[in-house]
Structures are given as C-alpha cells and as structure tokens.
Wavefront OBJ file of the C-alpha trace (Angstrom):
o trace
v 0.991 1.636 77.399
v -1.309 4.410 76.424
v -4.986 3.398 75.710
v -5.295 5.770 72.655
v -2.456 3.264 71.115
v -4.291 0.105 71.978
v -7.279 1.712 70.451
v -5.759 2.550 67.691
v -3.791 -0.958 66.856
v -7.433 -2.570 67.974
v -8.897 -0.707 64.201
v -6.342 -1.919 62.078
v -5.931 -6.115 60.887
v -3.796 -7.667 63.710
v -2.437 -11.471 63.604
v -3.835 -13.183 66.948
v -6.109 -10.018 67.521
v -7.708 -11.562 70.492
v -4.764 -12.719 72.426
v -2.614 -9.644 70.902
v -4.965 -7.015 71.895
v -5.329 -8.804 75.837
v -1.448 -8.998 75.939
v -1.719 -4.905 75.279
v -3.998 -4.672 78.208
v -2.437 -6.712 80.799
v 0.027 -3.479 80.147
v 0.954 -1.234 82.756
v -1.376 1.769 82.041
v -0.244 5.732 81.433
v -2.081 8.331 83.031
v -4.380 10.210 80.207
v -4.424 13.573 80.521
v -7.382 15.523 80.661
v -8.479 17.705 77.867
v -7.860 20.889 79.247
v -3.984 19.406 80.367
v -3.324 19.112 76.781
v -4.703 22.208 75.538
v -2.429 23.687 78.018
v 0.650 21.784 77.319
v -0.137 22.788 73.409
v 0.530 26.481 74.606
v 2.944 26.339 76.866
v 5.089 23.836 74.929
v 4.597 25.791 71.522
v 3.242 22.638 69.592
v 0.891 24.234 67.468
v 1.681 24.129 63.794
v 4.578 21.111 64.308
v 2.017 19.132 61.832
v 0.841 16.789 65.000
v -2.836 15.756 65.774
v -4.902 15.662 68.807
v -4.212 11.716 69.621
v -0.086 13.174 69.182
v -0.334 15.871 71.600
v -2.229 13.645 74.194
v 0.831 11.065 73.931
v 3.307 14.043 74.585
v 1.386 15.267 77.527
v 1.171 11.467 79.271
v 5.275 11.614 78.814
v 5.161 14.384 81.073
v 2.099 12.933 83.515
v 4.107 9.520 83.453
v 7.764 10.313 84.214
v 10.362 8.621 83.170
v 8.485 7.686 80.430
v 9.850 8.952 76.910
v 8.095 8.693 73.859
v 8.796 5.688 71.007
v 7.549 6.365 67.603
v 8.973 6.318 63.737
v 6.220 9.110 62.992
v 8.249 12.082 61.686
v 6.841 14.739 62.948
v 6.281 13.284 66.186
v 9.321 12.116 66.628
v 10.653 15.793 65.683
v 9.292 16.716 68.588
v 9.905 14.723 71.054
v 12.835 15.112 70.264
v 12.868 18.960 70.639
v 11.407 18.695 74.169
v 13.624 16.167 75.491
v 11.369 13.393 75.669
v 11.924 11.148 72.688
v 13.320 6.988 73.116
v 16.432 6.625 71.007
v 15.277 2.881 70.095
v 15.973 0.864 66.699
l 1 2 3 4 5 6 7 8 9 10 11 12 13 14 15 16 17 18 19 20 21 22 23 24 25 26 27 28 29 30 31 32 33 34 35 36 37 38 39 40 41 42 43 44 45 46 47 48 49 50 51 52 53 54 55 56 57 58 59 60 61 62 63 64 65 66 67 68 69 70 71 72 73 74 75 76 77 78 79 80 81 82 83 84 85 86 87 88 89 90 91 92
C-alpha cells in the first residue's frame, strides 16, 4: 500500500473510518520515492503531458522502487499509462 493512497482515502467519507483506515496501515508499506526519483522517472519515462498529476507519477515511480508490484487503478489516464510502460494490474 502506498501512503499517498491511504492519505488520500483518509479525506474523503469512509464507512468504519477508524477501523478502515488502521486495516490500511497494518498494510505492507511501498517504498516512496524521493522527489528528485520522480522528476527523473518523468523524463526518462516521457510522462509529461499524459494528463497525470504529481501524486500519479509518484505511484508509477514506487511500481518501479517496489518490484513486482504493478499498478491497480480505473483512472483513465493512469491506467493508459501503466499500461504503456508495462506496469499496469489487469484486475476487474
């Protein structure tokens, strides 16, 4: 689990937040990469104007800092690519 996801489900109206949000952190925890990392990875990878944010970019780069991990999400342009580098869970 990435902390910028718990954070993120921790702002919005959650059934059970308490226990819900201490299942989440009793989670196996990805590596966050560093600032820099990312800004890197946005170069190298090409992923500027793909219509992704900042939070996006850092989830891509902890898919490569946390291998095998693959990226899960229903966001379309996320998922678009993901999918283009490889990294992208074919879940329901």
């Amino acid at each position: 689990m990435h902390p910028y996801i718990v954070a993120e489900l921790a702002l919005g109206s959650l059934r059970d937040r308490t226990s819900t949000l201490a299942f989440l952190d009793l989670l196996p925890q990805a590596k966050v990469a560093q600032s820099s990392e990312v800004r890197q990875m946005i170069e190298a990878r090409c992923l500027y104007s793909q219509g992704i944010g900042l939070i996006d970019a850092h989830l891509i780069a902890a898919t490569y800092l946390n291998p095998p991990t693959l990226l899960w999400t229903k966001d379309k342009r996320l998922r678009a690519v993901a999918e283009r580098l490889g990294i992208h869970a074919n879940l329901p």
